[in-house]
N, C-alpha and C positions, 0 to 999 in steps of 0.2 A: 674703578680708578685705574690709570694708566699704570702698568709697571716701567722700571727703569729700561728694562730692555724694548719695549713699546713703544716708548719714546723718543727710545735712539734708530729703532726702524722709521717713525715718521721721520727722523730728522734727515733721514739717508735719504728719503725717497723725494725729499723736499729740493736738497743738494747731489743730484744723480750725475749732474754733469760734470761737477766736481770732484766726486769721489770716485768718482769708475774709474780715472788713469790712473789716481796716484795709489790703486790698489790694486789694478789687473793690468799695469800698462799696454791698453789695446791706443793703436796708434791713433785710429780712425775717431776717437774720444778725445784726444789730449788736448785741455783748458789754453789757448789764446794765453799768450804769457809777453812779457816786454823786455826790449833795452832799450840802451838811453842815447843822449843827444849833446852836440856841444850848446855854445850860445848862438850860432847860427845856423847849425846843420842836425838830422837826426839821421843815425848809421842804422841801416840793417847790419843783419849778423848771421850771415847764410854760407852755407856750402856750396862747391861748385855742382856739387848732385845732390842737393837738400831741395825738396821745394821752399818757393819765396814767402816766409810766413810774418807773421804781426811783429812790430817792434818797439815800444813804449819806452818814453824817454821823458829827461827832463828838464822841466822849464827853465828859463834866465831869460835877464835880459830882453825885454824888447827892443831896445835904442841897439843892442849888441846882437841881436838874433837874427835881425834883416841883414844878408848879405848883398850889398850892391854890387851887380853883375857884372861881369866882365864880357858886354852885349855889343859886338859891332854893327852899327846897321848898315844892310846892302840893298841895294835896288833889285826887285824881280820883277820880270815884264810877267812871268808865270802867275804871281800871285793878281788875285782879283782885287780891286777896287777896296772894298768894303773887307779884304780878307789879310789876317796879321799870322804867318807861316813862322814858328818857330823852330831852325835847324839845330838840337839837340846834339852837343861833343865833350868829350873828353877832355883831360887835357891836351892830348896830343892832336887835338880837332880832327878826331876819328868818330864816325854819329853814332850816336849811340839808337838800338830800337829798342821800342817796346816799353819805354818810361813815361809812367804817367804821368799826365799834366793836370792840373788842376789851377783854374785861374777867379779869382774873387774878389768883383766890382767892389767900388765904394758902397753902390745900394744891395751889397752883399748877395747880388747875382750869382752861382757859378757857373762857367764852363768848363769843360773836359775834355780832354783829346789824349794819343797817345803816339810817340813818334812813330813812324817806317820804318822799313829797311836804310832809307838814306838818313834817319833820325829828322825828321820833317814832321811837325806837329801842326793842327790848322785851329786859328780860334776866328771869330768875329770881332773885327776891331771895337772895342769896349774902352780906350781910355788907359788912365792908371789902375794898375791891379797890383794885387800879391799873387803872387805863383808859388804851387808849390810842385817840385818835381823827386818825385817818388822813382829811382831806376834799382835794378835786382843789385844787390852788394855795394850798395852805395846807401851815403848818406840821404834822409831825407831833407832838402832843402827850400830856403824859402826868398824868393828875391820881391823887389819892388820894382815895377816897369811900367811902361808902355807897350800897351797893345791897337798897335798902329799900322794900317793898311803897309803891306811889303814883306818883305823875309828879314829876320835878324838871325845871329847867332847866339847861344845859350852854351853857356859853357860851365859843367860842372865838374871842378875843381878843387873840391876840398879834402883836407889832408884826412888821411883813414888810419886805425890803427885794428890790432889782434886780438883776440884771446886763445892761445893755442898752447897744446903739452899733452902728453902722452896719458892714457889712462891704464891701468892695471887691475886686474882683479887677483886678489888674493898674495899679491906682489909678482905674477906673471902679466903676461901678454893676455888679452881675454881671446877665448875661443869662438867668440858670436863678435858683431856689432853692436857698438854700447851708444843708445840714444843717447845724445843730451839738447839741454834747451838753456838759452842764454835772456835773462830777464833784467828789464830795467825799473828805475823807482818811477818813473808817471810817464804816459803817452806823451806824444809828439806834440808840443805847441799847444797842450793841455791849457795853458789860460788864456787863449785866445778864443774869442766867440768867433766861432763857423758855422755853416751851416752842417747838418744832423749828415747830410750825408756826406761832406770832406771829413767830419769829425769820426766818421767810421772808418772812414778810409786810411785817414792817418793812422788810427788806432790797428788797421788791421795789420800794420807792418810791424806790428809790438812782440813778433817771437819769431829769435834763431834756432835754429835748430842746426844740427850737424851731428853723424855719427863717425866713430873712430872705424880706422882703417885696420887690416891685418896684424898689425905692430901696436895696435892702441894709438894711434895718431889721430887728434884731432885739431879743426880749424874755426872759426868765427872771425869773419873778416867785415869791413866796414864801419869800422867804433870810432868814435872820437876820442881825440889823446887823452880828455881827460872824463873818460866815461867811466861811471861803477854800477853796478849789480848782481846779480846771482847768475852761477851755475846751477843747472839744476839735472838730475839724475832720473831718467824714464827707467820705465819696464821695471826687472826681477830686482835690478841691484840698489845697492847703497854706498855712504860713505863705509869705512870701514870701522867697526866700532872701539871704543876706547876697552869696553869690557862687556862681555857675554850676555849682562841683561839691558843692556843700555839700550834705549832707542836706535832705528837706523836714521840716518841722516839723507836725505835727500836732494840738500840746497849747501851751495858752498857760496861764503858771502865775496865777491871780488871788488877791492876798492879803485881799481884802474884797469885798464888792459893790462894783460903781461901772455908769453910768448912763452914760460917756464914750468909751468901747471904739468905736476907729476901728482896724481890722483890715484887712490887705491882703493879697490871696490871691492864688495863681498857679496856674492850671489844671495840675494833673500829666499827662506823657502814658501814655498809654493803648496794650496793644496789642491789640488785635481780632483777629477772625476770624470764619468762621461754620462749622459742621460741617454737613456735607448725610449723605446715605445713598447708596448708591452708585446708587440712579435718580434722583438728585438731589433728593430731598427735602431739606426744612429735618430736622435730628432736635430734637424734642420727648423732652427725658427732664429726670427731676427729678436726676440723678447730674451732679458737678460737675466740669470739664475741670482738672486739677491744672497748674500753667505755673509756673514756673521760667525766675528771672532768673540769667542765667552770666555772671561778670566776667570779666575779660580775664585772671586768674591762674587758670581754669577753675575758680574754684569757687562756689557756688551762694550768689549774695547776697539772694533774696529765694525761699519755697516758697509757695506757699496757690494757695484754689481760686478756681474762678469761676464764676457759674452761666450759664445758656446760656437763650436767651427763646425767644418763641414763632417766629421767624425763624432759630433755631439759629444766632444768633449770642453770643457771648460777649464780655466787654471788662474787661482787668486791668488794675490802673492801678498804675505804677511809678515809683517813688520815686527808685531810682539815676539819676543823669546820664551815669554810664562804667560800660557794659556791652557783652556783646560777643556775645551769645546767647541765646536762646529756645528752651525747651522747652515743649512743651503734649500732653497725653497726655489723650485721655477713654476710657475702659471703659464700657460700658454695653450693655442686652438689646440692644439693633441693634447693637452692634460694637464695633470698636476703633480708635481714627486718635491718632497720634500725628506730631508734626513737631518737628523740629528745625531751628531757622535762622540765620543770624547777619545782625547788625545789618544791613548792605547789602542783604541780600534781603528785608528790610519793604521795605512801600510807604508814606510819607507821607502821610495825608488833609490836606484842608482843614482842618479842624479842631485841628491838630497829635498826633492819634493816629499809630501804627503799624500797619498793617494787613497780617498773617499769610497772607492768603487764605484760599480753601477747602479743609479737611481733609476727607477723605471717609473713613465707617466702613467698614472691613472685617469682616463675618460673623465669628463665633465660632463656632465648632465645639466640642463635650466632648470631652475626655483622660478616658480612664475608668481610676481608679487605685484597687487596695487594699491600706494599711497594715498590716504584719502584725509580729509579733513573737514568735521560739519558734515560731511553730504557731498563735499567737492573735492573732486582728484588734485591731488597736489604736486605740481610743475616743477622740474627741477631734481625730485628726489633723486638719490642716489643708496644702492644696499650692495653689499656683499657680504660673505659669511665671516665671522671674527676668525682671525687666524690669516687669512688671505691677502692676497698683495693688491689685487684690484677693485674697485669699483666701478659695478653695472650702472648703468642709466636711465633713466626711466625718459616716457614720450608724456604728450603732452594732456593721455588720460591718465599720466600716474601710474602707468602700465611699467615693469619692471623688470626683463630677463635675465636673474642671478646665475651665474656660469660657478657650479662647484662638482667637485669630485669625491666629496664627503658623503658619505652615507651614515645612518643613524643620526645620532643626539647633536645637535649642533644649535649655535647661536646665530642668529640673523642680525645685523644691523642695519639699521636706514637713517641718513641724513639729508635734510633739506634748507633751503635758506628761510630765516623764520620760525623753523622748527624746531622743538628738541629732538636730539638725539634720540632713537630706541632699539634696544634689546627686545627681540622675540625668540622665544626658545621652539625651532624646527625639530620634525625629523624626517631624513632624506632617506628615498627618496619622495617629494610630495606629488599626489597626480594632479590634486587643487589648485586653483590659484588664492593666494594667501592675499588676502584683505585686511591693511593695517590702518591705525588711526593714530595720526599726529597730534600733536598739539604746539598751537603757538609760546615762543619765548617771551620771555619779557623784555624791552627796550627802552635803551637809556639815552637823549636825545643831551648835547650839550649843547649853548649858544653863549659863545666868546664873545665880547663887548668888552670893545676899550674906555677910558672912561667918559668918552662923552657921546657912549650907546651906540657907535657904530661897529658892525663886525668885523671881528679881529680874525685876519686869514692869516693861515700855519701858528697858530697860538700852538704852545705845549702846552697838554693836558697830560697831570699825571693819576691813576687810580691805584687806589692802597687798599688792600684787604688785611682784616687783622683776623686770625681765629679762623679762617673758613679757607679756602680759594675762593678766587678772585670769581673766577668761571664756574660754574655747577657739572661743566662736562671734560673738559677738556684743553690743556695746555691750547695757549693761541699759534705756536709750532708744530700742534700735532698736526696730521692732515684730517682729521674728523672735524676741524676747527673753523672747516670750509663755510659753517653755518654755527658756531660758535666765536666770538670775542667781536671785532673792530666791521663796522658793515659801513662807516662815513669815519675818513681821513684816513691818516697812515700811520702804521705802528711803527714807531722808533726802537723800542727796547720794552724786555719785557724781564721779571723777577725769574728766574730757573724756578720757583718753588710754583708759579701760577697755577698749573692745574695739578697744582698736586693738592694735598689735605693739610695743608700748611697758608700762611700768609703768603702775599705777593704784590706784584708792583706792576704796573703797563702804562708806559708813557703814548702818548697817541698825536700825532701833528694832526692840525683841525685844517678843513679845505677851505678853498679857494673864499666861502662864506662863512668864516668861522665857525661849523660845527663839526663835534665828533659825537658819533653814535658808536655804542656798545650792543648786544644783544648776548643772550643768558647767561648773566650775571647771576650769582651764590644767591642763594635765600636764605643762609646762615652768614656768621659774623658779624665783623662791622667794618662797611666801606665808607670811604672818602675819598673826593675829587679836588684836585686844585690844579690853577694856571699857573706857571713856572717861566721865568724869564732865561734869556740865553743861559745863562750861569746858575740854570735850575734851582734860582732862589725864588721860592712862594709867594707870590702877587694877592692871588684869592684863594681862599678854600673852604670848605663846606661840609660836615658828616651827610653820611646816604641813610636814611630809613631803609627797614630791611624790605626785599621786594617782593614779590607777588611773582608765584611761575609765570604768567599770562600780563603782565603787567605793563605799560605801556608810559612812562614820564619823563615830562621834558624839564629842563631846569635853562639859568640865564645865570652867567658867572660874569660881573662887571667888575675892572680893575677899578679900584680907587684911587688912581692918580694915572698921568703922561708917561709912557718908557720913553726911554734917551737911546740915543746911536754913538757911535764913534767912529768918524771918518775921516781917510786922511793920503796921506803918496809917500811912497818910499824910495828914496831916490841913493843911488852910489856914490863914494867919494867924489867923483867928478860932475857930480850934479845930475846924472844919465836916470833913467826913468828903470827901474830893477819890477821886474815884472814875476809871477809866479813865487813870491816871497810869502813864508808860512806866517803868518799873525792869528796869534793866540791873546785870550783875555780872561785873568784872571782873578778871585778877591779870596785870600787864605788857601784853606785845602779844597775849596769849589770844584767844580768841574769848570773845564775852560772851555769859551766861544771860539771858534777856530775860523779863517777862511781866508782867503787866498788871494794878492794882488793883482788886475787885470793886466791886459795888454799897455796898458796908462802908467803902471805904477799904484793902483791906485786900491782903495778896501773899505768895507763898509761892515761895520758888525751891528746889527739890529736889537733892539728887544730885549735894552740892557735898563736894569733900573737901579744898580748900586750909585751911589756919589763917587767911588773914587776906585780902580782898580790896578793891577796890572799887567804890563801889555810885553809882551815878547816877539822878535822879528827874528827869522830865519831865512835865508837864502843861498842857494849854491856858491861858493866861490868868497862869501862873505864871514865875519863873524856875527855868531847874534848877539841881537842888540835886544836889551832889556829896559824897562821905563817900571822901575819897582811902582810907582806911583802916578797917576794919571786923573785926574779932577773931571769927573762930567758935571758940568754946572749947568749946561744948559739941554735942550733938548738933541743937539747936535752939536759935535765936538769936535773942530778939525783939527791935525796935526800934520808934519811935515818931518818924515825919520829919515837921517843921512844913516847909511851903514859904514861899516868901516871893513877895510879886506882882512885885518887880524891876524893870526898868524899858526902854521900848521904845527904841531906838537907830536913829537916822534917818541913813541915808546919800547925798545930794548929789553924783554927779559934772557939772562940766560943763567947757568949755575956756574958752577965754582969754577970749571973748568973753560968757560968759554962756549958752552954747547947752548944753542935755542933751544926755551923754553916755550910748549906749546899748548895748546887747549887753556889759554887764560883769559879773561873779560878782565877787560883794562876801560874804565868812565876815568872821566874829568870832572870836579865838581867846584864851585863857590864857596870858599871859607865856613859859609853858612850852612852848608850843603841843600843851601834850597834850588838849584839848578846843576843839571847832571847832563853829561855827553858822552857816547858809546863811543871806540876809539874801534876802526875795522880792520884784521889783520892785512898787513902788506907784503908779508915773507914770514917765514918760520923764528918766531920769536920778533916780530917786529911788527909794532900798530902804530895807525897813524890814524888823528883827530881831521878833519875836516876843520876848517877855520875856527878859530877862537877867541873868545876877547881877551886885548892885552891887561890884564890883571893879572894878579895871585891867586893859582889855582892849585886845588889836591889832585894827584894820581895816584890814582887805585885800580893794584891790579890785582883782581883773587885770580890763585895758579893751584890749583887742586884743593878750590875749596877753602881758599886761607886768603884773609884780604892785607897784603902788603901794601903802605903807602905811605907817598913822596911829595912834597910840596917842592911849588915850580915858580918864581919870579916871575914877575908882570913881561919879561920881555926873553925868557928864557923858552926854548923849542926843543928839546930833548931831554930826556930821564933813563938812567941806566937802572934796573934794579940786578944786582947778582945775588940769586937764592941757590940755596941746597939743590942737589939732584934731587927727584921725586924717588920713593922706594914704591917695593912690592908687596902684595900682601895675598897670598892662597889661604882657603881656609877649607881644611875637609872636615869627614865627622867618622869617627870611631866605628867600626864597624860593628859595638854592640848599641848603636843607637837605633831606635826603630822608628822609623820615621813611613811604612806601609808605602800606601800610594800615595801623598804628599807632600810637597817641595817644602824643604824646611830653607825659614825664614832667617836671616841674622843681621842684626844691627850694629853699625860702626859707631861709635860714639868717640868722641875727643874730649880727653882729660886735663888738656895743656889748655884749653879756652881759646885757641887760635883758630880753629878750625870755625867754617860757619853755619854747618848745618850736621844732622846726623845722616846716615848714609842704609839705606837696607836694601839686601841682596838676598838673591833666592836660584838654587842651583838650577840646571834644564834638566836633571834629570832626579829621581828620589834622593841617589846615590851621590851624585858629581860630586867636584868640585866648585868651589866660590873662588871664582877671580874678582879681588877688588880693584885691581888694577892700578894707575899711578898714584901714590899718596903724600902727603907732605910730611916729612920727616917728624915724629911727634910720638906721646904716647896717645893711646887710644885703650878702647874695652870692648868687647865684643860680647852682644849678648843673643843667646840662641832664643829663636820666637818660633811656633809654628800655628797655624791657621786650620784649626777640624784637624790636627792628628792624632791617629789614635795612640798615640805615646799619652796625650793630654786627654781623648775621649773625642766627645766628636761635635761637641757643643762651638757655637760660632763663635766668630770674635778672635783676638789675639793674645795668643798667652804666652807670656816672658819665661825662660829658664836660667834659672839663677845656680849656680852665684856667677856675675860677670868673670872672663878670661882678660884679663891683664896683657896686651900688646905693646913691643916699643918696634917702631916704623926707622928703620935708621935708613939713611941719602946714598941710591944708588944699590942698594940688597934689596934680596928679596923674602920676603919673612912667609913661612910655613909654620901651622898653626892646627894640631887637633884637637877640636870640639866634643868633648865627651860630654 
């Protein structure tokens, strides 16, 4: 059975691409990120010396997104016949080069060209088209024309705005270049059907980038005035933290442009090492040393790689403040060095990294192994030794050259499609070649029929195991899973517990022919399958008899009635066609059908079979509109939603004195509080709602942990709240407490009932200090816990010390506190 830390290595090795920046910020890695777009244009957000990267934005408007050009046409004797020359300008009708064109027919054709030197782009006259032109620091935009034999002018013109302001580390100037990247809420013209390759292209303009100059100065130029989304922070550093064990922050959320942004960053540390060969060479390979952070409760709170330079050194950089362990493992043609170490045996640099030392590769030697099955070599297999990061291959006799660096006692595994899973206990070095025999899984064949026995393509199927897992080998996440769980349709979602020794859950979309197929499925428990409509209410279902290793059964799951749709257009105060608009559908605490209006206005939600539901609309620029109640009567239901513009709600926290109040979540909710809105900072103690409906609404702002709230008039737009200063609160511990080699634990508890959760804190070193950082004035209790000390023994789990220390938090102090 997988362990926890096992688990979190597949799940690393599954998301590589992902995890590698935001853990070793190597440049040559970093994930395609976005910004946003007005209602007719989409802004890069680039440096004058950044390269031009991806920029995702977001949707509005179709009737408001076309911008009609401001296109003079002229006569050229130059252009041919059949040939439509498009001269690319500014505003100052200066041409612009090197912006790409992209042009798409009614029969959704495209062509592509790219201006000149003279900004001269060439298409084939085609008619009416949509153009889209993509130029470096500029919007991306999108016009409706005529592409018609001659030369016209194209002139792009739209208004741009900034995100610029100095960055600091530590409250100084930084001493390096500080990456960042500027990200928006959805790609460019995301509801528009394109074809696959304009839709990449737009998408690839979805990330700014820019690094700060000498002084901390940085830029992000080409946004629309009224664009929002993230900063975000590459490489070593973070936001700066509130308190010592807090998370680092990496994303700053921006709800408009601004030009004011004074940011302060805190070097993360870093741990190092360098791999040699065992003549002591640097090793040089492009393959990446996998490292793993381990907490103090052994289990793996951070997986990703690292790459390694021409010095065969490598350097990860970690986020947690309480951990207790390091792993680092590289495979590679020169060998294998893996270590493990705990926090004491770093060494400290100057610089505040951690420094692992020298790992040295050990040779790899082949396991010569052949798969066999019946009598017949089995295609496909795949082995490596347990412990290891890769998996060998086999050819098409089943023949298999396992690459390990292990000698003596070790474990084999071999996975194939079809096959179980198996463990073979080796011992290396072998001169034989190892002859193993599989055997086949059992197979579970599903056929979705709607109720008048025709197949039902993308049906949800859900499977539920009670008492056993789901699977006999392996989480459908692990990567050994390659030949275990879903072999026909697509896995949706699956239960955290699936391949463990517990229950579990695996939802499955069924293809194009209604069926999903599972393969080794538990031979203990009790499973059951059922068909689930958008709003994962149960249509059919059925218990499973337990199965046979080898087993092979097919089943037929027929609804007993018609699903219904609900379709309809969601149009603006002025009747205008609002495109890219969120519709949601809902019946009580259900999960909701979600999805999203075309370029028309227009939505369609499938595969619904309640009587009556309901339905919520969201869109840029708008409030949402709600329809508590909604009748499907029939098998298709059309509707026709005007939205309304609403109004923006500005929220003011500050204390007694007049000072902004900061790090607080401020939501908007419904009298009923059955609908809720997140309010995004705008300035230091200042948030702001994005549109609202004109009702009677609550604001609620928790400010260190405490939820203060203010009801607001149907037509009212601002809320002040003035609260206490936050206090301080230090807690050390008596120097006859013995706390060994283990970080003692302590818990903040609230006695006033104001407060909304409890609070635990653990120093960085046996000894330190506990910063709890800003608190809201109040009494509170502190009680000492520690995890395996030997004060307590050494037995797992958490043990309270009592009797609780009585705290009072007063506004604007700072309260010191020894813990005996």
């Amino acid at each position: 059975m997988k362990t926890p830390l096992l688990a979190a290595l597949g799940l690393a090795l599954l998301a590589l691409a992902a995890a590698l920046y935001l853990f070793t910020g190597t440049k040559a890695q970093e994930p395609a990120l976005g910004v946003a777009q007005t209602a007719t244009s989409e802004r890069s957000a680039t440096t004058d010396d950044a390269p031009r990267e991806s920029v995702d934005v977001e949707p509005a408007a179709a009737a408001e997104e076309v911008q009609r050009t401001n296109i003079a046409a002229s006569s050229s004797e130059a252009a041919a016949a059949s040939e439509c020359v498009l001269r690319v300008v500014d505003e100052q009708r200066r041409p612009l080069e090197g912006v790409a064109l992209f042009a798409l027919d009614a029969a959704k054709q495209l062509q592509n060209s790219k201006s000149d030197v003279e900004g001269r782009a060439r298409f084939a006259a085609a008619g009416a088209v949509q153009l889209f032109a993509i130029a470096d620091k500029r919007p991306v935009q999108r016009f409706e024309l005529e592409l018609e034999a001659g030369e016209r002018e194209l002139v792009l013109d739209a208004p741009s705005a900034s995100v610029a302001g100095v960055v600091t580390v530590n409250g100084r100037a930084p001493s390096t270049s500080i990456r960042l990247a500027l990200r928006s809420a959805a790609p460019p013209f995301g509801e528009l059907e394109v074809p696959e390759e304009l839709r990449k292209r737009l998408a690839s303009t979805a990330l700014g980038r820019s690094e700060s100059d000498p002084n901390g100065n940085f830029e992000f130029r080409g946004l629309s005035p009224d664009w929002s989304g993230t900063l975000i922070i590459w490489g070593e550093y973070g936001l700066a933290r509130a308190t010592p064990n807090s998370g680092p922050r990496r994303e700053l959320a921006l709800e408009r442009p601004r030009t004011d942004l004074r940011i302060d960053l805190e070097r993360l540390t870093r741990i190092v090492g360098r791999f040699e060969t065992s003549s002591g060479e640097a090793v040089r390979t492009t393959e990446m040393p996998l490292v793993t952070i381990v907490s103090s409760q052994g289990r793996a709170r951070s997986v990703s790689h690292a790459t390694i330079n021409e010095q065969g050194r490598f350097a990860h950089v970690v986020g947690q403040a309480d951990f207790d362990s390091v792993d680092v493992l590289l495979e590679c043609d020169l060998g294998r060095g893996a270590r493990t170490a705990q926090l004491s045996e770093l060494t400290p640099t100057p610089d505040g990294d951690l420094d692992l030392g020298v790992i040295v590769l050990t040779p790899q030697s082949d396991l010569r192994v052949r798969a066999m099955s019946a009598g017949a070599p089995v295609v496909g297999a795949k082995a490596r030794i347990k412990g290891g990061l890769k998996w060998s291959e086999g050819d098409a006799e089943g023949r298999i050259a396992v690459r390990s660096a292990a000698t003596g006692p070790v474990t084999l595994r071999l996975i194939a499609p079809d096959f179980w899973a198996l463990d073979v206990p080796v011992h290396l070095p072998a001169a034989e070649e190892l002859v193993v025999e599989l055997s086949p899984t059992n197979v579970l064949t599903i056929n979705v029929r709607d109720s008048s026995g025709a197949p039902l393509p993308e049906a949800k199927v859900v499977f539920e195991a009670r008492g056993a897992a789901l699977f006999s080998e392996s989480d459908t996440m692990n990567p050994d899973a390659a030949i275990i769980g879903v072999r026909r349709g697509q896995e949706r979602s699956s239960g955290s517990t699936v391949g463990e020794s517990f229950e579990g859950e695996l939802e499955v979309i069924a293809d194009d022919k209604g069926v999903v197929e599972l393969q080794g499925l538990t031979t203990k428990g009790t499973l059951s399958v059922k068909v689930v409509d958008a709003l994962r209410h149960a249509l059919v279902s059925t218990p499973l008899a337990p199965f046979g290793t080898s087993e092979r059964r097919e089943l037929e799951l027929k609804l007993p009635g018609a699903l219904k749709s609900l379709r309809g257009r969601v149009l603006d105060p002025d009747g205008g066609l609002v495109a890219g608009a969120e519709v949601s559908a809902s019946v009580g605490t259900s999960e909701s059908a979600q999805t999203r209006t075309d370029s028309a206005g227009r939505f369609s939600l499938e595969s619904l079979s309640a009587d009556e539901l309901e339905l919520k609309v969201e869109a840029p620029h708008f409030a949402p509109h709600i329809l508590p109640r909604v009748a499907l009567r029939d098998a298709a239901t059309e509707l026709e939603i005007r939205l309304e513009r609403g109004r923006v709600i500005v929220v003011e926290i500050v204390d007694e004195s007049g000072a902004p109040l900061t790090a607080a979540r401020v939501r908007a909710s419904t009298p009923d509080d059955a609908h809720q809105w997140n309010a995004g900072p705008q300035s230091p103690g200042r948030y702001q709602f994005r549109p609202l409906p004109t009702e009677p609404l609550m604001i609620t702002a928790n400010v260190h942990s405490r939820d203060h709230k203010r009801g607001i008039g149907d037509h009212e737009e601002s809320v002040r709240f003035v609260l206490p200063a936050p206090g301080q609160l230090t807690v050390r511990l008596a120097a006859s407490v013995e706390v060994a080699q283990r970080k003692p634990f302590v818990r903040l508890r609230s006695l006033d009932g104001a407060a909304n959760d409890n609070k635990w804190f653990s120093t960085q070193e046996p000894r330190g200090p506990l910063d709890f950082g800003a608190l809201a004035p109040g009494e509170y209790e502190l009680i000492r816990a520690y995890i395996g000390s030997s004060e307590l023994g050494d037995a797992p789990g958490l043990h309270e010390v009592q009797p609780p220390l009585r705290v009072t938090i007063r506004a604007g102090e700072t309260t010191e506190v020894e813990l005996p």
